[in-house]
MIKE-212281 format. One record per residue (C-alpha): residue number from 1; residue in three letters; x, y, z. Coordinates in steps of 0.2 Angstrom, whole numbers, plus 5000, padded with zeros to 4 digits. Layout:
<pts>
k|r|xx|yy|zz
NUM|ALA|X|Y|Z
...
</pts>
This chain:
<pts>
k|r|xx|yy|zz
1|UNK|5302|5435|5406
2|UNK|5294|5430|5424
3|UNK|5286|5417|5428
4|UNK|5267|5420|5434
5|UNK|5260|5412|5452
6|UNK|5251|5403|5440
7|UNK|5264|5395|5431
8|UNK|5275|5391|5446
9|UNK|5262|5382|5456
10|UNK|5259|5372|5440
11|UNK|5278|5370|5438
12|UNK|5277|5366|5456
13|UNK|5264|5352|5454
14|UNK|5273|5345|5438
15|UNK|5290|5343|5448
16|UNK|5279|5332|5459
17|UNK|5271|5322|5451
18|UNK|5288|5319|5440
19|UNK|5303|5320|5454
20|UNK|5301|5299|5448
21|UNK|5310|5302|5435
22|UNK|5325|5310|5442
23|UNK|5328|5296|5453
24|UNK|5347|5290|5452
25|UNK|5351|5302|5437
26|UNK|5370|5309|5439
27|UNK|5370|5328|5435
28|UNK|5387|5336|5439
29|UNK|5388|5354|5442
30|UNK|5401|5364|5436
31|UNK|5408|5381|5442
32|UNK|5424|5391|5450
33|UNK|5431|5394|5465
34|UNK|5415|5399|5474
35|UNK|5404|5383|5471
36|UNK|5401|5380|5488
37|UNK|5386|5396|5487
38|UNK|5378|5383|5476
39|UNK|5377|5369|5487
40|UNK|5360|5373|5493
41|UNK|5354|5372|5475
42|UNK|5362|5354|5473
43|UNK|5355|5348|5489
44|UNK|5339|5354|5481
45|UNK|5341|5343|5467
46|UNK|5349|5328|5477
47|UNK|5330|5329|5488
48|UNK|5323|5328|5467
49|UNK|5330|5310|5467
50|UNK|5346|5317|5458
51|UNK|5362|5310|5461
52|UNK|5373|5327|5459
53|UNK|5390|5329|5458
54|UNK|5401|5345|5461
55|UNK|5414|5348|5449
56|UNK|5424|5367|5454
57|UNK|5440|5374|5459
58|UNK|5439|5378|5476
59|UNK|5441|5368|5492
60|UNK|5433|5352|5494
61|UNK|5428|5354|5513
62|UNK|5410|5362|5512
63|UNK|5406|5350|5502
64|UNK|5410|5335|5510
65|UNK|5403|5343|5525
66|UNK|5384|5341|5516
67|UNK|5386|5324|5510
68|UNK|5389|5329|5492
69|UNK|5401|5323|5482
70|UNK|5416|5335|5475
71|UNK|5430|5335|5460
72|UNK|5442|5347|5458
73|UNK|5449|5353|5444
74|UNK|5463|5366|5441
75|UNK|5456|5383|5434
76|UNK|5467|5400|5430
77|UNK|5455|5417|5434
78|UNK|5466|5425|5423
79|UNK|5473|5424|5404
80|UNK|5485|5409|5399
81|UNK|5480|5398|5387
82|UNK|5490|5387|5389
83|UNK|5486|5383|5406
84|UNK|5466|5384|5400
85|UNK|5471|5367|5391
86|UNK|5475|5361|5405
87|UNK|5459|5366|5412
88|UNK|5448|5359|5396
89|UNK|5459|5342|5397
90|UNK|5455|5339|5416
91|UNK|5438|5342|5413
92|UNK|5436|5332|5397
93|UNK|5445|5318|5409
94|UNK|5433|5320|5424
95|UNK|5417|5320|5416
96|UNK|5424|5304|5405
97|UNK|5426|5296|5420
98|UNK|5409|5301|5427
99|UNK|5399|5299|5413
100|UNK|5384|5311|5420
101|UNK|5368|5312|5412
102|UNK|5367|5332|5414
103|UNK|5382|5343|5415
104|UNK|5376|5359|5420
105|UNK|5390|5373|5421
106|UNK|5390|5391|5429
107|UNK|5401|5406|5427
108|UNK|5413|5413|5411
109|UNK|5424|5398|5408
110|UNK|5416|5383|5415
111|UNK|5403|5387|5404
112|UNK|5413|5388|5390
113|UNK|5425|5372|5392
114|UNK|5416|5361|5403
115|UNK|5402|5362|5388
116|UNK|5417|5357|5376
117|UNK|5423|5345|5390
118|UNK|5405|5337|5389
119|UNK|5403|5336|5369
120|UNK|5420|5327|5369
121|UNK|5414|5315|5383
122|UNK|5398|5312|5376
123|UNK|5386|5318|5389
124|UNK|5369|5320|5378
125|UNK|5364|5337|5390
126|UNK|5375|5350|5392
127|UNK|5367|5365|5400
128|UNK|5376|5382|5404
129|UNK|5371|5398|5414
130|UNK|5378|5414|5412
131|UNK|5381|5423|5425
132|UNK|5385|5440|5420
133|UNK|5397|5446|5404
134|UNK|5410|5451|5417
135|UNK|5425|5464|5416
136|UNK|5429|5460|5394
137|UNK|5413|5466|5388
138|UNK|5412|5482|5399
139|UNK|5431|5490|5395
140|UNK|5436|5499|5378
141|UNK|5453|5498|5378
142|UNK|5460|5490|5362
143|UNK|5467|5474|5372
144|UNK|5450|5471|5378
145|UNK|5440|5473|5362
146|UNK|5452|5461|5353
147|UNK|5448|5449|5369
148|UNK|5430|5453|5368
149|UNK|5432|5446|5349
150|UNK|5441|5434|5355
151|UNK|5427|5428|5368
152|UNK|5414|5430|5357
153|UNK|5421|5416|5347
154|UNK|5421|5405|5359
155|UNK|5403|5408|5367
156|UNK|5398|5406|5349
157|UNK|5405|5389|5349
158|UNK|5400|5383|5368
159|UNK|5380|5389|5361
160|UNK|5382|5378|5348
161|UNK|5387|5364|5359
162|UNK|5375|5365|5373
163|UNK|5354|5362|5373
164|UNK|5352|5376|5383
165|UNK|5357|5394|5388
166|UNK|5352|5403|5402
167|UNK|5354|5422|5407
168|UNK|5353|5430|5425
169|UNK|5347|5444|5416
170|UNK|5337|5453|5401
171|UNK|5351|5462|5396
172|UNK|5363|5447|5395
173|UNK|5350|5434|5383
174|UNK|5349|5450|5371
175|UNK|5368|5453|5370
176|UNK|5369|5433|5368
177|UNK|5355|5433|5356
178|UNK|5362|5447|5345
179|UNK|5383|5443|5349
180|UNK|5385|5425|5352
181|UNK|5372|5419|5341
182|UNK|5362|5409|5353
183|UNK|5346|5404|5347
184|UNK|5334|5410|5356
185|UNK|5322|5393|5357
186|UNK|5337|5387|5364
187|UNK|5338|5400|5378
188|UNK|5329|5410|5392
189|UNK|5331|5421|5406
190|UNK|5333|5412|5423
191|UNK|5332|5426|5439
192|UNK|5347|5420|5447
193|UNK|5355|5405|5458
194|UNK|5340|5409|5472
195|UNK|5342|5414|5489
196|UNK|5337|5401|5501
197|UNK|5325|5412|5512
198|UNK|5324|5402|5528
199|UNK|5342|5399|5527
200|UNK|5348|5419|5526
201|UNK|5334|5424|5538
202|UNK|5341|5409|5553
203|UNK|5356|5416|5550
204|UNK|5350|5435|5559
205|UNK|5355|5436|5576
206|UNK|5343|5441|5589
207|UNK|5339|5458|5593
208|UNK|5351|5460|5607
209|UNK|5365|5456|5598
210|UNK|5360|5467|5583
211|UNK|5360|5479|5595
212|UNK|5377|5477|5601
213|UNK|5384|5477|5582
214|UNK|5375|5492|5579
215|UNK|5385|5501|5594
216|UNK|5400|5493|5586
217|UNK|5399|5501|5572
218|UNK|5390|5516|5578
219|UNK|5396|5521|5596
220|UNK|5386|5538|5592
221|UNK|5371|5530|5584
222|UNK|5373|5538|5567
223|UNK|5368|5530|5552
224|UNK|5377|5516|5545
225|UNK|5380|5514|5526
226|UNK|5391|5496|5518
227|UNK|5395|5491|5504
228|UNK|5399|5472|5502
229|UNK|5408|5467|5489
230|UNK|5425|5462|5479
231|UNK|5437|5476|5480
232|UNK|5436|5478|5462
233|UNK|5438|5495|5454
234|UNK|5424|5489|5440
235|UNK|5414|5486|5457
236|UNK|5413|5504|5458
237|UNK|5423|5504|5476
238|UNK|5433|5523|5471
239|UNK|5416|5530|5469
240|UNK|5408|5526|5484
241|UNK|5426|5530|5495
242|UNK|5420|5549|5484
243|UNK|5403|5548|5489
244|UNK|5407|5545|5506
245|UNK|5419|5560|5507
246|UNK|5406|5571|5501
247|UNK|5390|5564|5512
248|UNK|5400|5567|5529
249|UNK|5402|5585|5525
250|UNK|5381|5585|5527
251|UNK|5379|5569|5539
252|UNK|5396|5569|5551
253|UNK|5388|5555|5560
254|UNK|5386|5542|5544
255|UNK|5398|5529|5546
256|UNK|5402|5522|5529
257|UNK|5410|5503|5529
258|UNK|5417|5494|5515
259|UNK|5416|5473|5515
260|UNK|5424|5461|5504
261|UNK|5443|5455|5499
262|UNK|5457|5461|5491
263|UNK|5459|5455|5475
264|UNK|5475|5450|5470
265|UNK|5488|5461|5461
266|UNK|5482|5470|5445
267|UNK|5474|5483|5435
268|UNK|5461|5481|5443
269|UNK|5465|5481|5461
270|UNK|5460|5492|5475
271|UNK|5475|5490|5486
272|UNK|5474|5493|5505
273|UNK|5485|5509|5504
274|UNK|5472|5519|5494
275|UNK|5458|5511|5506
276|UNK|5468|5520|5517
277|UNK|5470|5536|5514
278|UNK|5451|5537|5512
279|UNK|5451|5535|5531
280|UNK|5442|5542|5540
281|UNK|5428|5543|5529
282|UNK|5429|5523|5525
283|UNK|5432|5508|5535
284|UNK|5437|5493|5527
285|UNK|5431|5478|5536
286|UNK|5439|5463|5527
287|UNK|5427|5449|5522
288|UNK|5415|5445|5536
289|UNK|5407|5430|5539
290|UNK|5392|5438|5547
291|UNK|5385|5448|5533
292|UNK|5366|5442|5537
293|UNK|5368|5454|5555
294|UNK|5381|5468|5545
295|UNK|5364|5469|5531
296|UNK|5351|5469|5547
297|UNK|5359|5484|5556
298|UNK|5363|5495|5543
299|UNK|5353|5509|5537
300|UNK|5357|5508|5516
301|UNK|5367|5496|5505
302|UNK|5377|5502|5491
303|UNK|5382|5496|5477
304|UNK|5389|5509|5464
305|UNK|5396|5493|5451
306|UNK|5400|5496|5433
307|UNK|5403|5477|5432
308|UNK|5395|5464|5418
309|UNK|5386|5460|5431
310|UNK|5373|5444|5432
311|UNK|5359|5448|5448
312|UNK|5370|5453|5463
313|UNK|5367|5441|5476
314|UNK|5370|5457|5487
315|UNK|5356|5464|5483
316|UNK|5346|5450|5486
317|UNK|5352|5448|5503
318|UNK|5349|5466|5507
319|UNK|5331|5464|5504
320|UNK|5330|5450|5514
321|UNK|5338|5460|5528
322|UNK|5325|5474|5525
323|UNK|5338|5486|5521
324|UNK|5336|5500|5508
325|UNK|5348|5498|5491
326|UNK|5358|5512|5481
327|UNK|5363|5504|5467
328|UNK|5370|5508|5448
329|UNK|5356|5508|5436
330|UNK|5367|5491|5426
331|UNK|5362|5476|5419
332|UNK|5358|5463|5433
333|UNK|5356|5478|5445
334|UNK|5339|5485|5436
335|UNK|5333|5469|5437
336|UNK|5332|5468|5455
337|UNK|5330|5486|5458
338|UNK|5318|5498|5452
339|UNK|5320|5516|5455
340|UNK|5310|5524|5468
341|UNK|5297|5508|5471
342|UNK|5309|5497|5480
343|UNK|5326|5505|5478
344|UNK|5335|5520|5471
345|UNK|5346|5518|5456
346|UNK|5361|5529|5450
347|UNK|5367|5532|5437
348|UNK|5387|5523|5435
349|UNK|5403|5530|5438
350|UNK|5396|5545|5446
351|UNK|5401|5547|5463
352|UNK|5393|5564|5464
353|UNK|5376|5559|5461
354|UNK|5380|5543|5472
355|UNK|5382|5553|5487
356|UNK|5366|5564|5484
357|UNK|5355|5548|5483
358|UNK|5363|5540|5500
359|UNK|5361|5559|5506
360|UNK|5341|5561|5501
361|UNK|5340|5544|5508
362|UNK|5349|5547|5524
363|UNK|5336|5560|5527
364|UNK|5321|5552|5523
365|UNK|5319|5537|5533
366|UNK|5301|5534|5529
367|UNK|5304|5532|5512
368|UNK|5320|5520|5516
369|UNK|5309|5508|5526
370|UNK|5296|5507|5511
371|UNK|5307|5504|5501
372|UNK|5316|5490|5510
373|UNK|5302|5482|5515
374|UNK|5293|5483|5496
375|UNK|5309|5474|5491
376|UNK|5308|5463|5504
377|UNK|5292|5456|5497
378|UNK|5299|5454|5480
379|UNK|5315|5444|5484
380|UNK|5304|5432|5493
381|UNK|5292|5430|5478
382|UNK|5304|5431|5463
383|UNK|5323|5426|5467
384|UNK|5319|5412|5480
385|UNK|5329|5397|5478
386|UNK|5312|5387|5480
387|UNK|5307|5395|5463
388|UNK|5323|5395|5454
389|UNK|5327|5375|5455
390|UNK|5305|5373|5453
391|UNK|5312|5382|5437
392|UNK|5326|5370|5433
393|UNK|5319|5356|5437
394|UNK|5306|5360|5424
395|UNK|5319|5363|5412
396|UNK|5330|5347|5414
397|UNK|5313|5338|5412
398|UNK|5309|5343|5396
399|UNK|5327|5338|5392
400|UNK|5327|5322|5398
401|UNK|5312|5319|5389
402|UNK|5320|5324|5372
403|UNK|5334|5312|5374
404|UNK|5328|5299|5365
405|UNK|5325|5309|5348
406|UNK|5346|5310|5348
407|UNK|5360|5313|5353
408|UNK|5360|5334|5354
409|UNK|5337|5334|5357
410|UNK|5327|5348|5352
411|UNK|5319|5358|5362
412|UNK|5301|5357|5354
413|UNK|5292|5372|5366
414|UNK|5305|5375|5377
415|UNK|5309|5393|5373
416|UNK|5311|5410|5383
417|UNK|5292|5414|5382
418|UNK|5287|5396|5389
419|UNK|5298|5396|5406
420|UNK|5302|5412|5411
421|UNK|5291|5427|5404
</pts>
């Protein structure tokens, strides 16, 4: 399900000729805590002639710092249901007041209740993305199964509610296909949010300064091997502290670090005592705000992940960094990364074969720089952000096109083969 140059260029010119009939439309995006990564989407559709609105649950600040307009609206990571009402309620409440045209909602729950939220307010498009199954679908415990069922349910029911479904991934639209339901003319598999290009690549130092990180992190000019991420143990952070145990037995010199937060307290959690006592094989770096120049200087990126992952924006980044991958052979990672043309995949929760990957790798170098620089020219070509909301804006056009057949509009040829194979 990819779209051809051929059909993005005429996707492209379609946009053009049409961007008209986006003028003044109120679209409000929905998502978590972490809507801000998708303001360079909504400035996207705001240069379309939309009028967008962003509806999450983090801070309002880069936002307002872009000129775009911001709601917030109370949303628990965990689960209560009881304080999920609250959530459906507020939402219901804003987009009342709002009365968008297009409510298009991102991530686990605000694609399930801002898509409720929108049928009870009477928005006539109601669009949600799925981002990844997350941690439910991927643990067997009988709390999570019964939880999975649980969620199930209510996918079935946002599906039914919405116009349209999309899927980071081919793994994802089957599962949604097969579990939730979802029919499949009214679904298809988007690549992603899109990387903005320019954007990551203005944000590389200079070559002097990438120099000076690299003595940072590599005082003996050893090879430098991060993994960037949530310190999650789904995340696959316990086997690559393994991994790295066992690869400085054969590289001494590889310097391993380890990038992202501390979740909070739970099951999940990889607390900073057992970060610790991988020492000194590991260096926990915190969250960085410089991951552009941490990507360019080092020599492989890996990403061991059992996660229901969507397409890791990680791995975009890499490539745009031109720095080799090691990744788990999951859903969202396989659809980045294919084994030996422009990465190397592994199988998951395996820290032995992990650490002979990043080993073969370390001691090929040729083969790490084809790699990178073949996956280079994919993320441009494939995951752009240019492409994605081309995509998108394709999509919402055929919408608003259907409106005035009813309230809740067909979707005549708008299916998975049409806009993404």
């Amino acid at each position: 399900m990819i779209v051809t140059r051929e059909q993005h260029c005429f996707l492209h010119r379609m946009i053009r000729a049409t961007q008209s009939r986006f003028h003044g439309i109120p679209i409000c995006i929905v998502g978590g805590y972490d809507l801000a990564l998708r303001i360079p989407f909504l400035k996207r559709l705001e240069e379309a002639g939309f009028e967008p609105i962003a509806i999450g649950s983090g801070p309002e600040a880069p936002f307002r710092g872009h000129g775009i307009r911001f709601v917030n609206y109370p949303m628990y990571r965990g689960i209560n249901p009881w304080l999920d009402l609250g959530t459906l309620n507020q939402l219901t409440s804003i987009l009342a007041r709002e009365k968008p045209t297009i409510v298009h909602a991102f991530d686990t729950k605000p694609s399930i209740y801002a898509i409720w939220a929108a049928r009870t307010a009477g928005v006539p498009i109601r669009i949600r993305t799925i981002t990844g199954l997350g941690e439910v679908y991927s643990k067997r415990s009988p709390f999570w199964m019964a939880l999975g069922v649980v969620l199930t349910l209510m996918h079935r029911y946002a599906s039914r509610q919405s116009q349209f479904n999309a899927f980071y991934n081919h793994y994802d639209y089957e599962f949604a296909i097969t579990h939730w339901s979802v029919k499949p003319e009214r679904a298809a598999v988007v690549p992603g949010s899109g990387i903005d290009v320019e954007q990551f690549q203005a944000q590389i130092p200079c070559r002097e300064k990438l120099e000076t990180l690299r003595r940072q992190l590599a005082p003996d000019g050893g090879p430098i091997i991060v993994m960037i991420s949530r310190i999650l143990r789904e995340k696959g952070v316990l086997e690559y502290l393994a991994a790295a145990r066992k690869v400085r037995a054969a590289f001494p010199r590889a310097h391993f670090y380890l990038v992202g937060h501390i979740e909070p307290a739970g099951s999940r959690t990889i607390t900073i005592q057992q970060l610790g006592r991988a020492s000194p094989d590991v260096t926990w770096l915190g969250p960085r705000e410089d991951v552009p120049a941490l990507l360019s200087v080092a020599d492989l990126l890996v990403l061991p992940t059992f996660y229901g992952e969507g397409i890791p924006r990680v791995l975009l980044e890499a490539g745009l960094a031109r720095t080799a991958v090691v990744a788990s052979e999951v859903a969202g990672c396989t659809e980045v990364i294919r084994h030996t043309e422009n990465g190397w995949l592994v199988p998951p929760r395996n820290s032995e074969m992990l650490a002979d990957a990043i080993s073969f790798l370390l001691g090929h170098p040729e083969l790490r720089n084809q790699l990178a620089q073949q996956l280079a020219a994919e993320i441009d070509a494939k995951f752009s952000l240019a492409r994605i909301v081309d995509i998108w804006l394709s999509i919402y056009e055929k919408l608003l096109s259907e409106i005035p057949a009813g309230p809740t509009p067909g979707f005549g040829q708008l299916t998975a083969n049409s806009i993404c194979k």
